[in-house]
RODO-29140 format. One line per 2 residues: number of its first residue (from 1); for each residue x, y, z of C-alpha. Coordinates in steps of 0.05 Angstrom, whole numbers. Layout:
REM residues N
NUM = X Y Z; ... .
REM end
This chain:
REM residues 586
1 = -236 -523 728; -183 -468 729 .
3 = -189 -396 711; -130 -341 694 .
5 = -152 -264 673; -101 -244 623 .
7 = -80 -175 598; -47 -160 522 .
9 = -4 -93 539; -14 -67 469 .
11 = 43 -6 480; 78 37 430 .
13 = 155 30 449; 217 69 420 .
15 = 275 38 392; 335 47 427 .
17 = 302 80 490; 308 18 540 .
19 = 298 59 596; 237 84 573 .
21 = 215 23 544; 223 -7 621 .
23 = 177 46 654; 125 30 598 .
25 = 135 -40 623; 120 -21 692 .
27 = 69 26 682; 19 -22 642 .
29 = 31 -75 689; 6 -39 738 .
31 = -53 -21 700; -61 -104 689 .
33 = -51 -105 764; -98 -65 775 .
35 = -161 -95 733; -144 -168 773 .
37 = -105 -197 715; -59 -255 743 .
39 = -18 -264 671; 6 -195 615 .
41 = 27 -209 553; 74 -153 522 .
43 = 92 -158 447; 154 -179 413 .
45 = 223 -137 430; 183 -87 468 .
47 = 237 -75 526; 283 -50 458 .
49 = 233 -25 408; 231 -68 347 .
51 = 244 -70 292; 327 -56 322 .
53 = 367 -73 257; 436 -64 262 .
55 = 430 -41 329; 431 -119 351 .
57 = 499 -136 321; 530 -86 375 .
59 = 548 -127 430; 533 -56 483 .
61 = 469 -59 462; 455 -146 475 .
63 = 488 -131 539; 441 -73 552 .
65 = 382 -102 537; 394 -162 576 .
67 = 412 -119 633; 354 -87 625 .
69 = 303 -140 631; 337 -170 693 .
71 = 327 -98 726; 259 -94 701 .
73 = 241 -159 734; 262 -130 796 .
75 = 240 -73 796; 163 -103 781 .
77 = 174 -136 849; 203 -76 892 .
79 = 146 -43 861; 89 -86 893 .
81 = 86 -125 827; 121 -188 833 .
83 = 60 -235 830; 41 -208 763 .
85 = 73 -255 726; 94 -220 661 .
87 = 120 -239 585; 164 -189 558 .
89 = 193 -186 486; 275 -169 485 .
91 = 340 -173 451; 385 -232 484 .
93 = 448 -274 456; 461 -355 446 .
95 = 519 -365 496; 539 -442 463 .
97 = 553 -420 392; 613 -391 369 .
99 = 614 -331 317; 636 -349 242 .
101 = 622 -327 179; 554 -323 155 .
103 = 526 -314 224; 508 -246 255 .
105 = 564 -228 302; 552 -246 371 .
107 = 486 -287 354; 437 -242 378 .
109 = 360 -272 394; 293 -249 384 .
111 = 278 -273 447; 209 -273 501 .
113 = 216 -271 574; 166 -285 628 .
115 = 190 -249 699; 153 -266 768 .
117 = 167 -251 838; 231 -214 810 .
119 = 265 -254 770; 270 -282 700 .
121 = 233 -349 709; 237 -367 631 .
123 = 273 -355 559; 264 -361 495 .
125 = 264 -337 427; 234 -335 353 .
127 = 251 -406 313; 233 -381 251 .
129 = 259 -317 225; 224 -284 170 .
131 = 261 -261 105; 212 -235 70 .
133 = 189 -166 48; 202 -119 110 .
135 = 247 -167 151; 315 -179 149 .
137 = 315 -233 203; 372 -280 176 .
139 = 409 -218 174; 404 -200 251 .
141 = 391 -266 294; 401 -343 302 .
143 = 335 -384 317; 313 -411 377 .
145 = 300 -488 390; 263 -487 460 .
147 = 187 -481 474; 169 -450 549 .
149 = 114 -486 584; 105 -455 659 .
151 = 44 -480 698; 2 -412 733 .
153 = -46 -425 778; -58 -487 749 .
155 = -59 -471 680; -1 -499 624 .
157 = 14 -427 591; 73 -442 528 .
159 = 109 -379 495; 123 -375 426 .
161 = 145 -311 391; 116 -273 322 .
163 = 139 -307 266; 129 -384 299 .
165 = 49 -371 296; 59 -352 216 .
167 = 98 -419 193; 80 -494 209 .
169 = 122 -532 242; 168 -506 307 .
171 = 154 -482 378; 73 -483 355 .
173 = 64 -546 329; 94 -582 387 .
175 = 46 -543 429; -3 -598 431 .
177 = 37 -659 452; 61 -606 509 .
179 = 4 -608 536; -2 -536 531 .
181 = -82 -498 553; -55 -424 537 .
183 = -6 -397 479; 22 -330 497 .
185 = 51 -305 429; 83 -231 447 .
187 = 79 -190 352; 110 -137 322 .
189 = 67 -145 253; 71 -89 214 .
191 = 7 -63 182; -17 -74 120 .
193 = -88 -58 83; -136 -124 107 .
195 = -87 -151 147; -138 -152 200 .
197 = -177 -214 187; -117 -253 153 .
199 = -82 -248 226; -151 -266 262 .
201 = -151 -329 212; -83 -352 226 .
203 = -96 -336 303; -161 -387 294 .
205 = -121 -441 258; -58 -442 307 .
207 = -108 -447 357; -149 -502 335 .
209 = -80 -538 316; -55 -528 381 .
211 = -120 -555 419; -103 -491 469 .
213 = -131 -416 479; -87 -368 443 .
215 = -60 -298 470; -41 -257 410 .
217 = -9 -193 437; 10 -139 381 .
219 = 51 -77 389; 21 -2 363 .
221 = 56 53 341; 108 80 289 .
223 = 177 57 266; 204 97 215 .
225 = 169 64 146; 136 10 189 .
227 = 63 16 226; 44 -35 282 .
229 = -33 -32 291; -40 -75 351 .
231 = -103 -110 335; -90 -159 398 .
233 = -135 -214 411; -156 -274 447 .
235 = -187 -340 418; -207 -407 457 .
237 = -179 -474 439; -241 -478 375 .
239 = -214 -415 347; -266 -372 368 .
241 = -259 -302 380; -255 -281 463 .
243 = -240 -206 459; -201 -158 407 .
245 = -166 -92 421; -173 -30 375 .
247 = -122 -12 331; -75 43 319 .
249 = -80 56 399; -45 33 462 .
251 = -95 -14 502; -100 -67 556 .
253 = -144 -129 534; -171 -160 585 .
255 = -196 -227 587; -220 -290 621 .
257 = -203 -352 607; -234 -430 634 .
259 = -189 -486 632; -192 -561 655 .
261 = -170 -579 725; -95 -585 711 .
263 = -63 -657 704; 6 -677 740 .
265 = 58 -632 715; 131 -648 722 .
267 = 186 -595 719; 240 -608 674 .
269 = 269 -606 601; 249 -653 536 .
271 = 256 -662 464; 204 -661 415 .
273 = 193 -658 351; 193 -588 310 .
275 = 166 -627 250; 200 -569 205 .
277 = 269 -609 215; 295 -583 274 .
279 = 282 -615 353; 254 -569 402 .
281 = 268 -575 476; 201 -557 517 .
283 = 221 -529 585; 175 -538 629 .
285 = 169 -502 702; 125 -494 759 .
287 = 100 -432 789; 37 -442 819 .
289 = 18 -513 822; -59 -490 865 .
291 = -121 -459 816; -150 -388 839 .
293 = -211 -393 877; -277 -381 826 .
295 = -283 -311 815; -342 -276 769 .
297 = -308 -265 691; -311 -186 669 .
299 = -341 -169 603; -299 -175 554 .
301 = -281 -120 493; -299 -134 426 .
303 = -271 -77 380; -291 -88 304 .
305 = -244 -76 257; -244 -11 224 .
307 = -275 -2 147; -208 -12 105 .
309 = -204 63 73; -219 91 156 .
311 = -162 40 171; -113 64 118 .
313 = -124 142 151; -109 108 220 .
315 = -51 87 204; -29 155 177 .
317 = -30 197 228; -3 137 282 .
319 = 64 145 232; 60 216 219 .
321 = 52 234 295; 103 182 323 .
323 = 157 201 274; 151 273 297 .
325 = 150 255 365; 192 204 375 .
327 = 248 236 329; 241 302 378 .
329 = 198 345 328; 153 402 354 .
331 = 113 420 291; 118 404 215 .
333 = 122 448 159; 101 429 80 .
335 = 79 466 15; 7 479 10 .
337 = -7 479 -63; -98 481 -67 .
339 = -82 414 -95; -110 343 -69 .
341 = -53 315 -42; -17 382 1 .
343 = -94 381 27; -87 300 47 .
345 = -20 318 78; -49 386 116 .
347 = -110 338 151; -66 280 156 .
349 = -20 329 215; -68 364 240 .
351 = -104 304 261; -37 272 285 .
353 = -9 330 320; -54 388 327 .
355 = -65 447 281; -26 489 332 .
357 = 33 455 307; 25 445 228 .
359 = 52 503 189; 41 511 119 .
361 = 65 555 62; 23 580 5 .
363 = 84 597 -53; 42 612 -108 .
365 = 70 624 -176; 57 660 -238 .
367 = 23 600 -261; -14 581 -198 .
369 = -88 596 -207; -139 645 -162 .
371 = -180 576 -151; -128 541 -124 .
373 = -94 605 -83; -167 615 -40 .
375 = -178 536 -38; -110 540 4 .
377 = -124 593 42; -206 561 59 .
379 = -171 491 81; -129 541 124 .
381 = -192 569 151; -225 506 159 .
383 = -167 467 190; -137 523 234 .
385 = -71 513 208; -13 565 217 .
387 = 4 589 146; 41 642 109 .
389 = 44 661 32; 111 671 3 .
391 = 105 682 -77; 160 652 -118 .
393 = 137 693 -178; 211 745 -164 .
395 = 251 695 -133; 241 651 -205 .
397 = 254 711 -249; 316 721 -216 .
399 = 342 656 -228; 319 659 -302 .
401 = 360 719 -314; 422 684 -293 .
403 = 409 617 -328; 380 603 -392 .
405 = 333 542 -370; 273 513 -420 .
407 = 222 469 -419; 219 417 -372 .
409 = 280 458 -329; 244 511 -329 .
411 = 185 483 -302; 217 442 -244 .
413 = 263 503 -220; 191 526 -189 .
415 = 184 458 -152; 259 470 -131 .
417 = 254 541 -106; 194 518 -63 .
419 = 237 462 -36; 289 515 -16 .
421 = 238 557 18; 216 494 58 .
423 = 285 473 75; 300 550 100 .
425 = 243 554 146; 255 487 173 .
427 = 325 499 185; 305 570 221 .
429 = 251 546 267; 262 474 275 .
431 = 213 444 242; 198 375 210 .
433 = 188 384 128; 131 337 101 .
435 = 133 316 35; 67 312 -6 .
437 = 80 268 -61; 42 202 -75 .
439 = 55 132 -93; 29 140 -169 .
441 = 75 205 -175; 138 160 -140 .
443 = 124 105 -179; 127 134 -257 .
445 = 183 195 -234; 124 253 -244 .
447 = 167 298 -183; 219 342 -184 .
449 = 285 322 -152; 305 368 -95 .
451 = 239 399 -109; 183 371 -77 .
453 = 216 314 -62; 259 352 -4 .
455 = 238 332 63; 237 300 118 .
457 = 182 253 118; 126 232 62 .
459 = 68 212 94; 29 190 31 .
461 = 82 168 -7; 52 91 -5 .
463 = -10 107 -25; -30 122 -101 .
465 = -69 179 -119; -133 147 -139 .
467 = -138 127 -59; -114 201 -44 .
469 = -182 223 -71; -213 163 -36 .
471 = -185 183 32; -200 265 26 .
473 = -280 244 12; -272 195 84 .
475 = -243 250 124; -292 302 94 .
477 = -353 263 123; -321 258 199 .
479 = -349 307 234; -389 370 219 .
481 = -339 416 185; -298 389 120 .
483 = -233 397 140; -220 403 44 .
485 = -264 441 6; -296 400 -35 .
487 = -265 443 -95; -197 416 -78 .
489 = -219 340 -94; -266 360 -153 .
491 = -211 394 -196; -165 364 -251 .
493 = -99 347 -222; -48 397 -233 .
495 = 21 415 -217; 15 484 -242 .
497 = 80 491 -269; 62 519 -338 .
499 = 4 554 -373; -68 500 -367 .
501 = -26 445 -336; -58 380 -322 .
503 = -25 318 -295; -56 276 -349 .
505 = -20 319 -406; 39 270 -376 .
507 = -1 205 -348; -58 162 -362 .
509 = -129 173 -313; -105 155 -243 .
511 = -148 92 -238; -124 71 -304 .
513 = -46 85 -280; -67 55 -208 .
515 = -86 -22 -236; -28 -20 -279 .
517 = 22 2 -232; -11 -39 -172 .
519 = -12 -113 -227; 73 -87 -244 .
521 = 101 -55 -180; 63 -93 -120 .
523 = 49 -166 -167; 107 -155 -198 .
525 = 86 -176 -259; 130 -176 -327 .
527 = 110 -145 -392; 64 -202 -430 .
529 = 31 -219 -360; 8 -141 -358 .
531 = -17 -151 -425; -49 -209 -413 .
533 = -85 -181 -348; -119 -131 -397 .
535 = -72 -76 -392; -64 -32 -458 .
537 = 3 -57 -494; 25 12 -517 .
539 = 5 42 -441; 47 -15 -415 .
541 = 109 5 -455; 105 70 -424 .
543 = 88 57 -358; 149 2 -348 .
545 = 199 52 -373; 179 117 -327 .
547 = 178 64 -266; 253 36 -288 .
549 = 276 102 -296; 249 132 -236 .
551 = 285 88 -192; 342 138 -176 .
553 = 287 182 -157; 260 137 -95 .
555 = 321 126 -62; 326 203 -56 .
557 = 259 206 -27; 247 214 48 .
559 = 212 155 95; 139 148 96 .
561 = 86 97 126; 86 31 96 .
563 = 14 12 79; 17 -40 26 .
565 = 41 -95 13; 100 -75 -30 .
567 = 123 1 -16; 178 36 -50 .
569 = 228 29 7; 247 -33 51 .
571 = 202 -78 4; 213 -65 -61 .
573 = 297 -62 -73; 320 -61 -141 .
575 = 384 -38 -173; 389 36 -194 .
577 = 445 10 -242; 388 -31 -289 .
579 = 403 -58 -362; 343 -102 -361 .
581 = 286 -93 -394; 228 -114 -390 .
583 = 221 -157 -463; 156 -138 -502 .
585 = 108 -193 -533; 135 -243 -582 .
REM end
């Protein structure tokens, strides 16, 4: 019988910062180092933050990154860490295929590297490249075709990266006939609501398929649009569950592992079948040929997943707080309106960043009501927010008597005199302007250009408003004080732009709006296919044309976390230039 202890590094790297990246390295191995572990498992592109983009197709940066690791790997062994041995996600290059046309330039690799006793013992890199939804893969890397299998202590651990786990065929499936016990599989999966058990699934499956204990090690923090949640864990060769890390945090999972008393093992390089195709040459190498002497297993950690609205606030503040921090923000700034969604926002960064550094602004109006002026300034109160009240009521006026605006002109020149204000006191103190618009207000165009769209970041701009209400009523019951009076989420909607405004004077009942736009935005279904999944006909009509013609909108619209499956950003990409319509029932 042979045992190995093995630690998931679940860290939150930057893109670009390689330098920090390595120390993050170092530091968490030394943490694995220190709780006995003889194997850590970082995930995918972790030395260069992921996801990179174009970043890759600069050859500075390959050579960097490259550079990089090798350093890395020596510096784990200068710094009493060399017999750690250590799987680390980078950025490296194919050396035997020439650049052409239709290839990225320089044929940059999502590859995996496992360092020991300083030096870079094994490479490889993703087969299959996903190019779907958020990834651009084809766009930025060639595949690999090899399959790591290094004997530790005794124990046949392979490598394969990410995407191999989610397709058949490839680095996994030849797993087996490798004769592999342990597969080390460094993610970057983004997050998505109920994710969580569809990933634990698939880890179960691969597993079982494999016939060998599965290491699935998943980064954590922000990127931009993209959330990682970790949610690392460790199943045995039946697919059952060992331990699981917590998500939304950086963690080390530890576990321990039993294995068979290891067969012969001979060094050396063979082909095998990828059964998707395409031959894959397993590489097999020897570092420790002896198994450790019996030592007494530690507990291991069994964090449950979280409740999926709790899960969907998680991931809200991870991506509000690591945008701000890791784009060099001190504080944020937004409009604070007494309405539902400003009140989300306000919660959402003062959980992420602390109330010390959220500043809002009350900018009442001659149509803003006394119930939602003290709401604002009770949520203030409650939260501990810095705020100051700057009334528009003059600075409109003065416009209107220089330009004869009506109507619906009228109206948004409020929405884009607040947007100045914002942009002003950002400008003047530095900080970070949050949009508060939602994903039902994105999707059918109900927001004012340059207006309250003007920002810098939207951190609900993927979620519709029906779950805005859902997500106010789950932060309410954490913790003794209501951070939102519960006046804010009982009111009507209301953008308070003209006399008794309501949002449903211009849309349908959010959970109404909600299905439909979820069945024709996120299912992209077509007209009849709405219909026929019990949407009204004439509501459909309505609801496809303010979506169309909102498009030009979106793409004007600042970043914000990705939490479903389709958002209105790196998922969903379609022309702003649009004759097509959708055709009605025959």
């Amino acid at each position: 019988m042979a045992q190995l202890r093995i630690g998931l590094a679940q860290v939150d790297p930057t893109v670009g910062d390689l330098q920090g990246n390595a120390d993050l390295i170092v530091s968490w191995s030394r943490r694995a180092a220190d709780a006995g572990v003889h194997l850590a498992v970082f995930p995918e592109m972790v030395l260069t933050g992921y996801p990179v983009e174009d970043l890759v197709l600069r050859t500075s940066f390959v050579d960097a990154s490259i550079e990089t690791l090798e350093a890395t790997a020596r510096r784990l062994s200068d710094e009493g860490l060399g017999e750690l041995a250590v799987v680390v996600g980078y950025v490296d290059r194919r050396t035997d295929v020439r650049d052409r046309v239709g290839q990225p330039l320089g044929a940059p690799l999502d590859a995996a590297a496992l360092l020991h006793r300083g030096e870079v013992v094994v490479r490889t890199a993703k087969h299959h490249l996903p190019n779907y939804g958020v990834f651009d893969e084809y766009r930025y890397f060639v595949r690999g075709d090899r399959l790591p299998v290094v004997r530790l202590h005794g124990v046949d651990v392979a490598i394969a990266v990410c995407e191999d786990l989610w397709q058949d065929g490839g680095p996994v499936a030849v797993a087996r006939d490798a004769g592999a016990q342990l597969l080390a599989v460094p993610n970057a999966s983004p997050y998505e609501r109920e994710k969580d058990d569809v990933r634990f699934e698939l880890c179960a499956r691969r597993a079982r398929e494999a016939g060998a204990a599965l290491a699935y090690a998943n980064m954590v923090g922000g990127q931009d649009e993209l959330i990682f949640d970790g949610d690392s864990m460790v199943v045995d060769a039946s697919g059952d569950l060992v331990a699981r890390a917590p998500q939304f945090r950086e963690d080390l999972l530890v576990a321990d592992l039993e294995f068979p008393a290891p067969v012969a093992f001979e060094p050396g390089e063979s082909a095998a079948d990828g059964h998707d195709g395409t031959v894959i040459t397993v590489d097999r190498h020897l570092i420790s040929e002896e198994t450790l002497a019996t030592y007494d297993p530690i507990p291991a950690k069994h964090f449950e997943p979280m409740e999926d609205v709790a899960e969907v606030y998680g991931a809200l503040v991870l991506g509000v707080r690591d945008y701000v921090r890791k784009n060099g923000f001190g504080s944020v700034i937004f409009g604070l309106s007494g309405g539902v969604d400003s009140a989300l926002v306000a919660a959402i960064a003062t959980d992420a960043i602390g109330p010390e550094n959220v500043h809002a602004v009350l900018m009442p109006s001659r149509y803003s009501s006394d119930h939602s002026i003290t709401d604002a300034e009770e949520l203030v109160k409650r939260q501990g927010i810095n705020a100051r009240t700057v009334p528009i009521r003059d600075l409109v006026e003065a416009y209107e008597g220089e330009l004869d605006l009506r109507g619906l002109a009228a109206e948004n020149l409020q929405a884009r005199i607040r947007g100045n204000i914002l942009m002003g006191l950002s400008n003047q103190d530095g900080h970070l302007v949050l949009t508060t618009g939602n994903k039902s207000e994105l999707a059918t165009g109900y927001s004012t250009l340059y207006g309250d769209s003007a920002g810098g970041f939207g951190p609900i701009k993927d979620v519709p408003k029906s779950l805005v209400f859902a997500l106010c009523e789950w932060r309410n019951r954490q913790g003794e004080t209501p951070p939102i009076p519960q006046n804010i989420i009982d009111k009507p909607p209301s953008a308070e732009l003209r006399p008794d405004q309501r949002d449903t004077d211009s849309l349908p009942e959010y959970d109404i709006l909600d299905a439909l736009l979820d069945d024709y935005v996120e299912r992209d279904m077509g007209h009849d296919a709405l219909i026929a999944a019990g949407h009204d006909p004439d509501l459909v009509d309505r609801v496809i044309r303010m979506v169309d013609r909102a498009e030009y909108k979106r793409r004007q619209y600042p970043p914000g976390p990705k939490i479903s499956p389709k958002n209105f950003g790196r998922d969903r990409r379609l022309p702003i230039t649009n004759a097509w319509r959708e055709p009605s029932a025959s």
